[in-house]
SEGU-25270 format. One record per residue (C-alpha): x, y, z; residue number from 1; residue in one letter. Coordinates in steps of 0.05 Angstrom, whole numbers, plus 5000, padded with zeros to 4 digits. Layout:
<rec><east>X</east><north>Y</north><up>Z</up><k>NUM</k><r>a</r></rec>
...
//
This chain:
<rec><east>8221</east><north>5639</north><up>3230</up><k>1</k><r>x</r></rec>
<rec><east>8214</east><north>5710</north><up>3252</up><k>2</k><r>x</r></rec>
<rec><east>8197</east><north>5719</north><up>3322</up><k>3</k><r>x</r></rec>
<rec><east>8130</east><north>5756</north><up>3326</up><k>4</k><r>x</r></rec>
<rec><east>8104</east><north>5814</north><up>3370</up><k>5</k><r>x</r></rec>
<rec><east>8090</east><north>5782</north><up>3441</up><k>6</k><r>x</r></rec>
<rec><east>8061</east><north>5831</north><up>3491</up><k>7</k><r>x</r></rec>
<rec><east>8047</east><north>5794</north><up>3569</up><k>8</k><r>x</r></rec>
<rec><east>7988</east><north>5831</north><up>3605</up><k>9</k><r>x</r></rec>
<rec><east>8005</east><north>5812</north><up>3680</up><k>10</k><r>x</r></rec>
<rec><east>7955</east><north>5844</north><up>3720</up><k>11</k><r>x</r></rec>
<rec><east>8009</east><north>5889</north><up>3757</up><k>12</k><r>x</r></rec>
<rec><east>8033</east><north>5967</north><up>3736</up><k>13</k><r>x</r></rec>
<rec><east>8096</east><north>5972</north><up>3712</up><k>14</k><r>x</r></rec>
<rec><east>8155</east><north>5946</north><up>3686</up><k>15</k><r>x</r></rec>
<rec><east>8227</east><north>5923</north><up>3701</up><k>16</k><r>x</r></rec>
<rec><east>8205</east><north>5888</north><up>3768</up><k>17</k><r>x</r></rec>
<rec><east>8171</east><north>5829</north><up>3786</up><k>18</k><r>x</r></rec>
<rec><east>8103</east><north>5816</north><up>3800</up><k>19</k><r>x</r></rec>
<rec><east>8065</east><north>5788</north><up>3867</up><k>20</k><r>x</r></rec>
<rec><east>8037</east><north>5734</north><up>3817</up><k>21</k><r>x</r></rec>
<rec><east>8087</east><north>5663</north><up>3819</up><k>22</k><r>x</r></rec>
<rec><east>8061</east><north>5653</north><up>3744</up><k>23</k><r>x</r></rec>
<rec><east>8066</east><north>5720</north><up>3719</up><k>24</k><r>x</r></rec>
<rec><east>8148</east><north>5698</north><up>3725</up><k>25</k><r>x</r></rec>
<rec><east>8131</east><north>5628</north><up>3718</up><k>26</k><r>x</r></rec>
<rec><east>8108</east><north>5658</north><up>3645</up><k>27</k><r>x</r></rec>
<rec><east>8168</east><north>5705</north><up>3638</up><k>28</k><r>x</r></rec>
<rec><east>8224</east><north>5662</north><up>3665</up><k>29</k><r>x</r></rec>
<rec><east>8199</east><north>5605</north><up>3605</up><k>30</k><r>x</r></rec>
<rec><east>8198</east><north>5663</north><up>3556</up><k>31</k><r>x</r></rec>
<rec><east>8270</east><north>5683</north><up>3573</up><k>32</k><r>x</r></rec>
<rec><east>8294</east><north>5609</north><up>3579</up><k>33</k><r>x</r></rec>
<rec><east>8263</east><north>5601</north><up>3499</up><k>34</k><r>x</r></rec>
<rec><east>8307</east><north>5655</north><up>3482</up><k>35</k><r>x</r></rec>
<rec><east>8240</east><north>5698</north><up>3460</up><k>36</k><r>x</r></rec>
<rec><east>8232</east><north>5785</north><up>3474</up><k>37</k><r>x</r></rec>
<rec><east>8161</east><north>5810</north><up>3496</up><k>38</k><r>x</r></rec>
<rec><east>8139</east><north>5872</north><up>3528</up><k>39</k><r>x</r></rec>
<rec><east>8099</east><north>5884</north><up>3583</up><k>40</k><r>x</r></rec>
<rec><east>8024</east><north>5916</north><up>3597</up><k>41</k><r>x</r></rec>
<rec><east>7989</east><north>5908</north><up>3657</up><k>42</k><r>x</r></rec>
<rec><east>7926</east><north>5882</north><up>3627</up><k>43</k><r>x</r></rec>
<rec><east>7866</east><north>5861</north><up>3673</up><k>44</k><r>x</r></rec>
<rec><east>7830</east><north>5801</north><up>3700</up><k>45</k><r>x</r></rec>
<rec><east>7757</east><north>5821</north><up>3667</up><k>46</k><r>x</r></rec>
<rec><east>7793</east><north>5834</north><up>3595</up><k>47</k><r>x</r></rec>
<rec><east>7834</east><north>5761</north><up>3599</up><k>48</k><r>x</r></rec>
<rec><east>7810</east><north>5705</north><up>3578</up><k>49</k><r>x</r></rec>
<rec><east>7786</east><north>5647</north><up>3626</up><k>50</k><r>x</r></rec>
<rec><east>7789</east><north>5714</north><up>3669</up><k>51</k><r>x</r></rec>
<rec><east>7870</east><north>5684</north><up>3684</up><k>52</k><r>x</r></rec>
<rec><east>7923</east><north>5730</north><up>3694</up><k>53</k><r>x</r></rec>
<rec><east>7972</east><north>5725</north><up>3657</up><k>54</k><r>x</r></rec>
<rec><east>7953</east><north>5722</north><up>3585</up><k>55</k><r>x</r></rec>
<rec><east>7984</east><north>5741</north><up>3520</up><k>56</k><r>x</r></rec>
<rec><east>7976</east><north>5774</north><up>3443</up><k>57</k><r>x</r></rec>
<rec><east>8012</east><north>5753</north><up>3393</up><k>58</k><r>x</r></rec>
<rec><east>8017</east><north>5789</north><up>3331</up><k>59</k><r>x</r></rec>
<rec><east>8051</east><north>5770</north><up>3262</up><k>60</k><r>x</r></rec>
<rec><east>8075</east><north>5825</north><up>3212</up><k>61</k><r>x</r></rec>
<rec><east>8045</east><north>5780</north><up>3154</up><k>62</k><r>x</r></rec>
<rec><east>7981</east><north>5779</north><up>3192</up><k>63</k><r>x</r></rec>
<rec><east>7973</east><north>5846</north><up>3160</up><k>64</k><r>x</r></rec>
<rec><east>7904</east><north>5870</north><up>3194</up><k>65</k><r>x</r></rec>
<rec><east>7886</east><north>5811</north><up>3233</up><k>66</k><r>x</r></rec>
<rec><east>7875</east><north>5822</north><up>3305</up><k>67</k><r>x</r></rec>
<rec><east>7936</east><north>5792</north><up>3356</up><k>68</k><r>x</r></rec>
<rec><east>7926</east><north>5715</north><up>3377</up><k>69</k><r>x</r></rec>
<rec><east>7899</east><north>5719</north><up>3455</up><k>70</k><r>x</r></rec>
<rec><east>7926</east><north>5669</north><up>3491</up><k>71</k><r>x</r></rec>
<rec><east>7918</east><north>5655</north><up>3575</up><k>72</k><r>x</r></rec>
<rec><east>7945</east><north>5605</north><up>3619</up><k>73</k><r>x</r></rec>
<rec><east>8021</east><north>5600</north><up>3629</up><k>74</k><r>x</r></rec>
<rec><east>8025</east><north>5534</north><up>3622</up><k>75</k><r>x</r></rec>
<rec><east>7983</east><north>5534</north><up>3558</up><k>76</k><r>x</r></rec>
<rec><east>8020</east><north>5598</north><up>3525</up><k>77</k><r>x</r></rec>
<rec><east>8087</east><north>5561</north><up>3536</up><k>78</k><r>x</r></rec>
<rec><east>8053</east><north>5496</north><up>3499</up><k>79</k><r>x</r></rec>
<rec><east>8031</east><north>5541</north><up>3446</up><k>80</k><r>x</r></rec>
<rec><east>8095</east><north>5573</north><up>3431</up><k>81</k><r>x</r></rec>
<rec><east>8133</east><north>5507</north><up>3424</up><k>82</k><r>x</r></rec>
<rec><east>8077</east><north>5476</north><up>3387</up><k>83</k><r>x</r></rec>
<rec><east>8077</east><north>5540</north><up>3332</up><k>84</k><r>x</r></rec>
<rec><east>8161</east><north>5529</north><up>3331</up><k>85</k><r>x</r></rec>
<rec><east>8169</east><north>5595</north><up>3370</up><k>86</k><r>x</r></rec>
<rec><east>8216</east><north>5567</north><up>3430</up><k>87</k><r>x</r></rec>
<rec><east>8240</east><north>5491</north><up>3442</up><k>88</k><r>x</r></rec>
<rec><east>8213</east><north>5439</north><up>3490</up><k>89</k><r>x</r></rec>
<rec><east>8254</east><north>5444</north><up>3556</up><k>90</k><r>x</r></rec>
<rec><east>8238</east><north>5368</north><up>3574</up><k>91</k><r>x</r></rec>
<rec><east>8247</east><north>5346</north><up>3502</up><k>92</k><r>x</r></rec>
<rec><east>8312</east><north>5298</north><up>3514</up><k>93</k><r>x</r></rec>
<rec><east>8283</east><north>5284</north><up>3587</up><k>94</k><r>x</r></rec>
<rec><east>8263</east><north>5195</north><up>3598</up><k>95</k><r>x</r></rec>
<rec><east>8187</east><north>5189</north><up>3607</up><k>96</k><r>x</r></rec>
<rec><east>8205</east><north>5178</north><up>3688</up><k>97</k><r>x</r></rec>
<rec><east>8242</east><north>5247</north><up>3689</up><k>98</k><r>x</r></rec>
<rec><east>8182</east><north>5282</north><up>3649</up><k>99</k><r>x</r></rec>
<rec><east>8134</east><north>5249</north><up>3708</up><k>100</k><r>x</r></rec>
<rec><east>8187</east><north>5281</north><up>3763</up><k>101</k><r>x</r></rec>
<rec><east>8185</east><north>5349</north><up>3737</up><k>102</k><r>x</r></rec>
<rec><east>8109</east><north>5349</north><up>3723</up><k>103</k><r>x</r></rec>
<rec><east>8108</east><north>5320</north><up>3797</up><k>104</k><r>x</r></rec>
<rec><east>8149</east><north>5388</north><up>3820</up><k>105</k><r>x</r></rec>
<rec><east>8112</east><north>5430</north><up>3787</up><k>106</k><r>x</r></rec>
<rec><east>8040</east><north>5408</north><up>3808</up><k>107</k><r>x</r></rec>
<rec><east>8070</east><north>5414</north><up>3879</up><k>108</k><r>x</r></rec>
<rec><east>8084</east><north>5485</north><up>3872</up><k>109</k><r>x</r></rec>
<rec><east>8023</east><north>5499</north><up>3827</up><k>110</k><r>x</r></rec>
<rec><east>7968</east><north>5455</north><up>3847</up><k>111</k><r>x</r></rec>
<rec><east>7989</east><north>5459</north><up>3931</up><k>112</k><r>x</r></rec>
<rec><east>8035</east><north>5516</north><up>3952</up><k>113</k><r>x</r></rec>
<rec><east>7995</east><north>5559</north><up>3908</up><k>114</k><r>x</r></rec>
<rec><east>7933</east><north>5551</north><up>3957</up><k>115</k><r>x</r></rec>
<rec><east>7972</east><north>5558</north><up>4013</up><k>116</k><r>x</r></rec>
<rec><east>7993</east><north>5621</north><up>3991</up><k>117</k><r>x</r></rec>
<rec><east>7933</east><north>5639</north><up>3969</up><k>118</k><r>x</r></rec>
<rec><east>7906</east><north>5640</north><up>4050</up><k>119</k><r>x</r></rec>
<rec><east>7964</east><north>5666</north><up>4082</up><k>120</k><r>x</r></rec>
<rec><east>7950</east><north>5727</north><up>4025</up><k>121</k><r>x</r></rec>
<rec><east>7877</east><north>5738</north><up>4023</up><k>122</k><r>x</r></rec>
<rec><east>7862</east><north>5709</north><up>4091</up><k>123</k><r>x</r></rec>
<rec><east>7916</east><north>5729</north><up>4150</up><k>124</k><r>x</r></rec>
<rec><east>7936</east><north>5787</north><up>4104</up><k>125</k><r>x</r></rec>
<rec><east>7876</east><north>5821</north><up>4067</up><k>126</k><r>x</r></rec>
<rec><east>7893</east><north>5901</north><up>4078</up><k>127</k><r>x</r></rec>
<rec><east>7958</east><north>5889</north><up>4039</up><k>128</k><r>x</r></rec>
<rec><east>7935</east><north>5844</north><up>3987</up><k>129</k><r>x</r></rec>
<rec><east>7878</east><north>5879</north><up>3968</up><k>130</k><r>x</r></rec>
<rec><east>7910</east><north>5945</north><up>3949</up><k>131</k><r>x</r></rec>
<rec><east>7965</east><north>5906</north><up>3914</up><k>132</k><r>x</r></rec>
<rec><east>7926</east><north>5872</north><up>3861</up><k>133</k><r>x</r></rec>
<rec><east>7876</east><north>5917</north><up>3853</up><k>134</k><r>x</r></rec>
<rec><east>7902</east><north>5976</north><up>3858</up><k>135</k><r>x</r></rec>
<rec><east>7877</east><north>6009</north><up>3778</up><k>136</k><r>x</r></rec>
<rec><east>7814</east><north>6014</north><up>3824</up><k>137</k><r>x</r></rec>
<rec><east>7794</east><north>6069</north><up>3857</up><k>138</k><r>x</r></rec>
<rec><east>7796</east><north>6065</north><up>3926</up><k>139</k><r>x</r></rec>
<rec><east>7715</east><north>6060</north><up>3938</up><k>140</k><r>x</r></rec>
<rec><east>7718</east><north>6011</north><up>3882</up><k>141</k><r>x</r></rec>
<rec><east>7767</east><north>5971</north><up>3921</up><k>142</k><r>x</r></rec>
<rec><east>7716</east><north>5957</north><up>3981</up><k>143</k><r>x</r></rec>
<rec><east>7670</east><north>5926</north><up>3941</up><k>144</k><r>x</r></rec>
<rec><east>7709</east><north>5883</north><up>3894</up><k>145</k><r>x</r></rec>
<rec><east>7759</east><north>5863</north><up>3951</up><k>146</k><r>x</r></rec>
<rec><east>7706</east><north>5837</north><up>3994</up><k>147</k><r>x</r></rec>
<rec><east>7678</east><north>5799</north><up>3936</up><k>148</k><r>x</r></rec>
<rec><east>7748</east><north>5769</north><up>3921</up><k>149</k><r>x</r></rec>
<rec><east>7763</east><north>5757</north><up>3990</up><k>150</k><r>x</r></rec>
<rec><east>7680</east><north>5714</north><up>3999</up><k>151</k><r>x</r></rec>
<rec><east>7711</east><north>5680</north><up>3929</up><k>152</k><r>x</r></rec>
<rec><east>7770</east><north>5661</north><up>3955</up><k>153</k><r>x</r></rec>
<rec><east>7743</east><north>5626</north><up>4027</up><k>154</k><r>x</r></rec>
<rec><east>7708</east><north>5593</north><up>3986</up><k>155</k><r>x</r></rec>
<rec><east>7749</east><north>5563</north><up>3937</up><k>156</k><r>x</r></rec>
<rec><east>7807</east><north>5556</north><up>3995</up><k>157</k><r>x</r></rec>
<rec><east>7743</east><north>5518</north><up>4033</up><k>158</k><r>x</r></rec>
<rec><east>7719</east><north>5472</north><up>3978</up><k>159</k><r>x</r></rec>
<rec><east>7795</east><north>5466</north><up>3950</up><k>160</k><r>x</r></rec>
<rec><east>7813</east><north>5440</north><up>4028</up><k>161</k><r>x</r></rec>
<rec><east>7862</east><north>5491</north><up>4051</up><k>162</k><r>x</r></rec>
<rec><east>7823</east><north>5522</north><up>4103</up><k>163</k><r>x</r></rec>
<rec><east>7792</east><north>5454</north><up>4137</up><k>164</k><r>x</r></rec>
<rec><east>7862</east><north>5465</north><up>4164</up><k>165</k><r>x</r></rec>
<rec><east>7883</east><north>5507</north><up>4230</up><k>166</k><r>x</r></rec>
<rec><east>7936</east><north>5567</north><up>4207</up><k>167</k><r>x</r></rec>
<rec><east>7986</east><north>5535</north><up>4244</up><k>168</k><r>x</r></rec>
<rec><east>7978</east><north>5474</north><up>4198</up><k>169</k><r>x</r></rec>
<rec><east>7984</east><north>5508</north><up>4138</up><k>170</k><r>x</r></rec>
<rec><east>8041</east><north>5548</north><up>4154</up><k>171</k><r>x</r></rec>
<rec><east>8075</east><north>5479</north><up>4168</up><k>172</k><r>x</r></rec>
<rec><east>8051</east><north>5451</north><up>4106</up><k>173</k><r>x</r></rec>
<rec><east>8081</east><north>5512</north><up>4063</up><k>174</k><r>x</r></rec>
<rec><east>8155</east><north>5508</north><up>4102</up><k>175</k><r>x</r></rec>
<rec><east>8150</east><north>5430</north><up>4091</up><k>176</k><r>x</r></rec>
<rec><east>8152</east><north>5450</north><up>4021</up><k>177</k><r>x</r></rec>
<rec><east>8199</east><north>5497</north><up>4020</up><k>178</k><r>x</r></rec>
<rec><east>8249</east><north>5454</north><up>4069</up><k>179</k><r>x</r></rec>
<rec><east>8234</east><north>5394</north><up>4012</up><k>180</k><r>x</r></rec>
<rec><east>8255</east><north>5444</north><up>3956</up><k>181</k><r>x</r></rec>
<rec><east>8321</east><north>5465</north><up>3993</up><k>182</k><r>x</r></rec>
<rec><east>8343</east><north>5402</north><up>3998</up><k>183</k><r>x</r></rec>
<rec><east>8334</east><north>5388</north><up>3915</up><k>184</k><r>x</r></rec>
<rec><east>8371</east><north>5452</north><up>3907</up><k>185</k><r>x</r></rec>
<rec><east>8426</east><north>5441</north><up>3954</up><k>186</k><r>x</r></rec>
<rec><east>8434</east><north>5374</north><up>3920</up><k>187</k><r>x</r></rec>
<rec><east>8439</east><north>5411</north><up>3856</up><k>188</k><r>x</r></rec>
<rec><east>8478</east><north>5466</north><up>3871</up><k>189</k><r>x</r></rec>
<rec><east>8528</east><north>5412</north><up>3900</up><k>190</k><r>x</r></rec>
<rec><east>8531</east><north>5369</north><up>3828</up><k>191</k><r>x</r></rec>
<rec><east>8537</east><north>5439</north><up>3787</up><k>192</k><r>x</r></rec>
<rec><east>8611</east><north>5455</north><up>3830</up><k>193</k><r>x</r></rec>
<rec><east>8637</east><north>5385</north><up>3806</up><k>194</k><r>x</r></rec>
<rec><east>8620</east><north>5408</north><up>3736</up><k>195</k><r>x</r></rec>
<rec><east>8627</east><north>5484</north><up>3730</up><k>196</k><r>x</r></rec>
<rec><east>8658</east><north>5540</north><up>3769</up><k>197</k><r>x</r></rec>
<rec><east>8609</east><north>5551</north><up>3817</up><k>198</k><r>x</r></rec>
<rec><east>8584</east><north>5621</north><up>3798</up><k>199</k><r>x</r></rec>
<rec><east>8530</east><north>5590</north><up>3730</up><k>200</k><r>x</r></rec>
<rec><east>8454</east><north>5581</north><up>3745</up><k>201</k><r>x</r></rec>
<rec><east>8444</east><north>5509</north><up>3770</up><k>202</k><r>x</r></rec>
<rec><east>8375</east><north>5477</north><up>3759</up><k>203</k><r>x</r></rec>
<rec><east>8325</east><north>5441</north><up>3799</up><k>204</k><r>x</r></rec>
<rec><east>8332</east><north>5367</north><up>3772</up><k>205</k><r>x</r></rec>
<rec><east>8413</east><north>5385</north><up>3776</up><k>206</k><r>x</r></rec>
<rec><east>8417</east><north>5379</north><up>3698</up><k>207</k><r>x</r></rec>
<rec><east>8457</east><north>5428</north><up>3649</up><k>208</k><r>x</r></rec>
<rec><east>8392</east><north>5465</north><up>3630</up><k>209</k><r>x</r></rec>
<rec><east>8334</east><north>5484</north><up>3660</up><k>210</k><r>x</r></rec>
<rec><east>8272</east><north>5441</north><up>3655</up><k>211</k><r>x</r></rec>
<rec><east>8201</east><north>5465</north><up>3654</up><k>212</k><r>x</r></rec>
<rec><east>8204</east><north>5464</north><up>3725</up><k>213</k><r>x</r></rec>
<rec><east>8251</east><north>5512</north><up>3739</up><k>214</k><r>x</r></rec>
<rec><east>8206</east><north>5571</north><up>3705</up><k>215</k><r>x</r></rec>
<rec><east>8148</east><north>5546</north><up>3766</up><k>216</k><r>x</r></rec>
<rec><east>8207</east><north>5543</north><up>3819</up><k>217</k><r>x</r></rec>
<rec><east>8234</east><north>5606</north><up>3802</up><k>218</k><r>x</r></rec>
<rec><east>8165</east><north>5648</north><up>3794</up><k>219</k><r>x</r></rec>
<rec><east>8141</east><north>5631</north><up>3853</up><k>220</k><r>x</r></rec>
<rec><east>8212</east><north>5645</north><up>3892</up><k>221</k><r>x</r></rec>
<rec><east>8210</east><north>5709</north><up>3860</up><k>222</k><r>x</r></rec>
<rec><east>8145</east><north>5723</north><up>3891</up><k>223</k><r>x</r></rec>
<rec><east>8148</east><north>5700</north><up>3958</up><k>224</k><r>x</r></rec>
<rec><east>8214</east><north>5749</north><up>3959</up><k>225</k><r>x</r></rec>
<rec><east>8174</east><north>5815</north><up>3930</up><k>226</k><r>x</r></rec>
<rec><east>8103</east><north>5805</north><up>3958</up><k>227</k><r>x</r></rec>
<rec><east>8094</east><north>5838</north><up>4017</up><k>228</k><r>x</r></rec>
<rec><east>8023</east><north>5802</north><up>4035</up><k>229</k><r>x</r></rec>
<rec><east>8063</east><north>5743</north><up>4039</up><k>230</k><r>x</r></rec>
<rec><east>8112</east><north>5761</north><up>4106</up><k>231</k><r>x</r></rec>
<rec><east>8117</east><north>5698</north><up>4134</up><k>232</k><r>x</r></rec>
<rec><east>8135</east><north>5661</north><up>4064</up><k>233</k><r>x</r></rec>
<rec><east>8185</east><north>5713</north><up>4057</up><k>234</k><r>x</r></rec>
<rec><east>8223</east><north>5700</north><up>4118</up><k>235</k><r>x</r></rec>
<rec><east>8215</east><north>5628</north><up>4117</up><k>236</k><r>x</r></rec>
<rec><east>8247</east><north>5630</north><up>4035</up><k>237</k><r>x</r></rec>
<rec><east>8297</east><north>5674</north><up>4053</up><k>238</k><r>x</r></rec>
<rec><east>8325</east><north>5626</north><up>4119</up><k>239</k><r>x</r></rec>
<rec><east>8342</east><north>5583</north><up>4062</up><k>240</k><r>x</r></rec>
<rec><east>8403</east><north>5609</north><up>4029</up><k>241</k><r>x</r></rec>
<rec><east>8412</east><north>5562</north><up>3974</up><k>242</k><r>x</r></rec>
<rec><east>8346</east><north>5577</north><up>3951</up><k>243</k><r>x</r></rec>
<rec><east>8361</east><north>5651</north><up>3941</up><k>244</k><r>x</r></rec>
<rec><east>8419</east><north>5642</north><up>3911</up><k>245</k><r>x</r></rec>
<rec><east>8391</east><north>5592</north><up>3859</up><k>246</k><r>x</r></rec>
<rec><east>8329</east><north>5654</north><up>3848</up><k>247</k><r>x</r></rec>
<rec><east>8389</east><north>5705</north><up>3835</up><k>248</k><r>x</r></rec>
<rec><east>8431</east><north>5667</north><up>3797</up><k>249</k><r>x</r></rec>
<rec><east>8371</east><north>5656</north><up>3742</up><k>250</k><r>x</r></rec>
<rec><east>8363</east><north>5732</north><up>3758</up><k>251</k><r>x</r></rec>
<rec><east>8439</east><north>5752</north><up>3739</up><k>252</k><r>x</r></rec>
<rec><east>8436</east><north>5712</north><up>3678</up><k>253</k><r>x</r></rec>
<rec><east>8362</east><north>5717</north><up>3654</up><k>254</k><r>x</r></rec>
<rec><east>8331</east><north>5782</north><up>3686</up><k>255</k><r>x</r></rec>
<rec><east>8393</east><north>5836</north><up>3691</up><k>256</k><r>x</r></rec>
<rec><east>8340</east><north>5894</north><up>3668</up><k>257</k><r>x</r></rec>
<rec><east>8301</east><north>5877</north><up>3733</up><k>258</k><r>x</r></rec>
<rec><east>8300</east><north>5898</north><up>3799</up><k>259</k><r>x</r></rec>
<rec><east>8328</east><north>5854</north><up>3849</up><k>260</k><r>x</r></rec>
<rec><east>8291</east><north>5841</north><up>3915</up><k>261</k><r>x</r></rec>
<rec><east>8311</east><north>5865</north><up>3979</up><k>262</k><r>x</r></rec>
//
């Protein structure tokens, strides 16, 4: 089957580099682990669908005239392209215990860390957030919508639990993940020497091949080492050697066009 056009809107200008959001890469990484090309636009949160950044087109040559297939949700785009035969099921060979482990990781990183991140961004870090995703507004522009995002997000971060929490709490709750997620990898890293010569990508449940998992892992390493509203993450991810060397390692192999971090 030919591989169709895939364009990913991610919400960010430009290209070659990665972006602030964890499943903008989350997206990109899975793409890249299926073996499929896209191209990049930056797209925008009012045009995508479910308002979720990032989403997708997908356009087939035999489609002739037919507009592009809109798709949002990385988790759902990745389900759609194994479903249509476009890239292969990552947990396919895994027991139904393993397939509960990785959705485990992943709901960690997605369904917890990601609010956690979310109020060390938009909460003890609001001037640089706010010109960093929404900078294709004009600076007045930015006043207004930012302060709407930023009553949005209190309130979700309120209703969602994160901020019933002191900031001292939370920044203990993000390391605790972090420190958990070190030790996985160091465990991994550790079984990929016995097996390999030490210089391959090693994975986060220590198999041969990445798992679903590994796409969440790795986008939201990736951000926590570019975003600049996120200092404290930054500092606390890169005090963990193991886990930026299991982020470049998937960058050497899978992402040589882009930009490392600093």
């Amino acid at each position: 089957m030919a591989q169709p056009s895939i364009i990913v809107y991610r919400g960010f200008q430009g290209s070659g580099a990665y972006a602030w959001s964890p499943f903008v890469t989350k997206l990109e990484a899975r793409l890249r682990f299926g073996g499929l090309t896209y191209r990049t636009e930056p797209g925008s949160v009012p045009r995508a669908p479910r308002g979720k950044i990032p989403y997708i087109a997908i356009s087939n040559a035999e489609s002739g005239s037919q507009p592009p297939t809109i798709v949002s949700d990385s988790s759902l785009i990745s389900q759609k392209l194994v479903d249509d035969g476009l890239m292969s099921d990552l947990n396919a060979k895994l027991s139904l215990a393993e397939k509960a482990h990785d959705m485990a990781l992943r709901a960690l990183f997605e369904d917890r860390l990601y609010f956690y991140q979310n109020y060390e961004r938009w909460i003890e870090n609001y001037y640089t957030m706010r010109p960093g995703v929404l900078w294709m507004m004009p600076y007045p522009v930015q006043l207004v919508v930012g302060l709407l995002a930023y009553r949005k997000m209190t309130q979700t971060l309120y209703g969602q639990g994160t901020m019933r929490y002191s900031t001292e709490e939370i920044s203990s709750f993000r390391k605790q993940i972090w420190e958990n997620l070190n030790a996985l990898l160091v465990e991994s890293r550790n079984k990929s020497k016995k097996t390999g010569d030490g210089s391959e990508a090693f994975w986060v449940r220590g198999g041969a091949e990445p798992s679903e998992a590994d796409s969440t892992v790795f986008g939201f390493i990736a951000s926590a080492l570019v975003c600049t509203a996120a200092p404290e993450t930054g500092q606390v991810v890169r005090s963990f050697p193991v886990v930026v060397e299991y982020a470049r390692r998937i960058h050497d192999r899978y992402f040589p066009d882009y930009t490392l971090w600093e």
